[in-house]
C-alpha positions, 0 to 999 in steps of 0.5 A: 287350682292351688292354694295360693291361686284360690287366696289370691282369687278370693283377695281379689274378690274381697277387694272388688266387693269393698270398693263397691261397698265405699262406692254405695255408701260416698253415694248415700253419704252425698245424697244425703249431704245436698237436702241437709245443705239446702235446709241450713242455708234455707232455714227460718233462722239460718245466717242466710235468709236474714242476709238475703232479708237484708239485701232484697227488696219488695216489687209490685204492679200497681193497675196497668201501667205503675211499676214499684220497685225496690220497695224498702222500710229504710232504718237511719241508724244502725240495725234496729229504731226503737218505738218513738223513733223514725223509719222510712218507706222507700220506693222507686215508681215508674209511670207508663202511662202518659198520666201523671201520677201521686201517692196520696197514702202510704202506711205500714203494719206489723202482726205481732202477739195480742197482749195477755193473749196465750202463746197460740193465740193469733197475732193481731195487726198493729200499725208500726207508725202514728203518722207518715209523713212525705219527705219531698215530692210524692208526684210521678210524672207521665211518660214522654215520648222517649222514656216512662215517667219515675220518681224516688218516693220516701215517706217518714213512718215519724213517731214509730209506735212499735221498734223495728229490726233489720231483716224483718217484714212489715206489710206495706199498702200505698195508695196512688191517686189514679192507679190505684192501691198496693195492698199489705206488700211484704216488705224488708225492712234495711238497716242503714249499713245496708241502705246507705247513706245516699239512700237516707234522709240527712234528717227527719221531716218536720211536722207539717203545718197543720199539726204545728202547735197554734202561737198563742193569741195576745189579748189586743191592745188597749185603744189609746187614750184621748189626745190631748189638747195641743199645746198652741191650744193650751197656751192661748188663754181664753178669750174675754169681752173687750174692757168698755171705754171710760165714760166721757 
């Protein structure tokens, strides 16, 4: 074989082996690309998770027959409330049963960092809220013969004790009369952009009767004085014996 053949046999070769060599290393190159991918869009404080955050809602079964759906801590303004502001516990109930049914209690914690406590340190559990409050109806109607019984059930968390932010959970527990309870249910908390206007209370409750400050009590009137004597009494003069006849 001649020189020029055995160069144009090893360049041959020498061209086989390098598109091997691209070829192993494109392959490593995309094995390596799909987890490093995954851990950007999956990570605890990846842009995505915080938008997923923002857009899902919790769902939980309540007993046999009551469906929560769309479970959500609702903030009226913007992306944050702060402590002494307002928030909303958002939910949509069906009722499979042909028994209505209520909500009696509804509150929601956050695990947040013991005071003065070391960073290690577990984190306790704080109440977000010092009072909830119904807006509307809590009832849930029973189920028809044609169609489950459903109910839009939103209550005040109204004063917050502890701010809130967009894209955080808190931990929801509902308690229904005859279904039962829903315990520390991991639930998003939505900022109104997200929420949307048709979803928010146009302002917050009021207090409720019993926790409305008593009128303060006037002292009673004072009895009215005598009547006076009236005036056709006054004005006769008093009687007096008749004047004697003159002697005769």
């Amino acid at each position: 074989m001649s020189a020029s053949r055995l160069q144009i046999a090893g360049s041959s070769r020498e061209a086989r082996a390098n598109r091997r060599r691209r070829f192993v290393l494109a392959s490593a190159s995309l094995g390596l690309c799909v987890p490093l991918v995954a851990g950007c869009a999956t990570g605890f404080g990846a842009p995505t998770r915080e938008a997923v955050a923002n857009l899902q809602a919790a769902s939980v079964d309540v007993g046999q027959n009551l469906k929560i759906r769309d479970l959500i801590v609702a903030l009226p303004d913007g992306q944050s409330a702060s402590k002494g502001g307002v928030a909303y516990i958002e939910f949509t109930a069906t009722n499979l049963s042909d028994q209505p049914d209520k909500l009696n209690t509804a509150t929601a914690t956050v695990d947040m960092p013991a005071s003065g406590a070391p960073a290690s340190a577990a984190p306790v559990s704080v109440d977000v809220s010092s009072q909830q409050l119904p807006v509307g109806s809590t009832d849930i109607p029973g189920k028809t013969a044609v169609a489950p019984g459903t109910a839009r059930v939103v209550v005040a968390l109204d004063p917050l004790e502890v701010p809130l932010l967009a894209g955080q959970y808190v931990l929801v527990t509902l308690t229904f009369a005859n279904s039962g309870a829903a315990q520390a249910v991991a639930t998003p908390v939505q900022g109104a952009d997200t929420v949307g206007s048709s979803f928010l209370p146009s302002a917050a409750p009021s207090l409720p009767s019993s926790e409305e400050p008593a009128p303060a009590t006037s002292a009673p009137d004072s009895p009215p004085a005598s009547a006076p004597a009236s005036d056709s009494a006054a004005s006769e003069p008093p009687s007096s014996a008749p004047a004697s006849s003159p002697a005769a």
